[in-house]
C-alpha positions in Angstrom: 194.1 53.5 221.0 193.2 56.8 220.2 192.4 59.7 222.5 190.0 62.1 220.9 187.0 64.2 222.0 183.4 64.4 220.9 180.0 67.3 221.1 177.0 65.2 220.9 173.3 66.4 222.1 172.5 66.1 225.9 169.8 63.8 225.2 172.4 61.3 223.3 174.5 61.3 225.9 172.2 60.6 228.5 171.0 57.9 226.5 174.1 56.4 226.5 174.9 56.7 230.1 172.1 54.7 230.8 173.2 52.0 228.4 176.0 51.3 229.9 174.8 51.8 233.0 172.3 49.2 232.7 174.8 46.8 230.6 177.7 46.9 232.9 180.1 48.5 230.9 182.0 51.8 230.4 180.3 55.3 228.1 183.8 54.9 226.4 182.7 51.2 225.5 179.3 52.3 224.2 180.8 54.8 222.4 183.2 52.6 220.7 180.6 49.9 219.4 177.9 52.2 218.0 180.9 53.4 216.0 181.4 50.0 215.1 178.2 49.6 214.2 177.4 52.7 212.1 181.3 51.7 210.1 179.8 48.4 209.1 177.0 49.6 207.4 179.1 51.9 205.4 182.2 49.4 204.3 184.6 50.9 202.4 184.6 51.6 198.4 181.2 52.1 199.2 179.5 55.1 197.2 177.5 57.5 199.0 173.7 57.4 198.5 172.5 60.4 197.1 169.6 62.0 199.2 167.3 62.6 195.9 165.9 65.8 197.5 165.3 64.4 200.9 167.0 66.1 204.0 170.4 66.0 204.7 170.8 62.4 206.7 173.6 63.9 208.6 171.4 66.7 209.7 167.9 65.6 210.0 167.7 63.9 213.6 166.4 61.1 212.1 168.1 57.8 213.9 171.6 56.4 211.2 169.8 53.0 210.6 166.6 54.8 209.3 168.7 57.1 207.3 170.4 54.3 205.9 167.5 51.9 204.8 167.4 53.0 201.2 163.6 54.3 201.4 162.6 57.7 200.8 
């Protein structure tokens, strides 16, 4: 396993304190499966979708699965 470290928004990480707070489990371990998560909506060989004018999905505080729905 990998050892690395992370700058996400206080709001994130207080969000995911509670999760795993409230599920028994480690921040390390909610950590780890929303990254799982968010890989297996992008599988590999996959082609990026272009943004067609819309904000930058990276950027736009908008939560990943919204971003990733294919509607403008």
């Amino acid at each position: 396993m990998i050892k690395t470290q992370v700058q996400i928004p206080d709001r994130l990480y207080r969000e995911a304190k509670r999760v795993a707070a409230e599920n028994e489990m480690s921040f390390a371990e909610v950590v780890r499966r929303g990254i799982e998560e968010v890989v297996q909506h992008y599988p590999a060989g996959r082609q990026a979708a272009r943004t067609g004018g819309r904000r930058n999905p990276r950027t736009s505080g908008e939560p990943w699965h919204r971003r990733t729905s294919g509607r403008p």
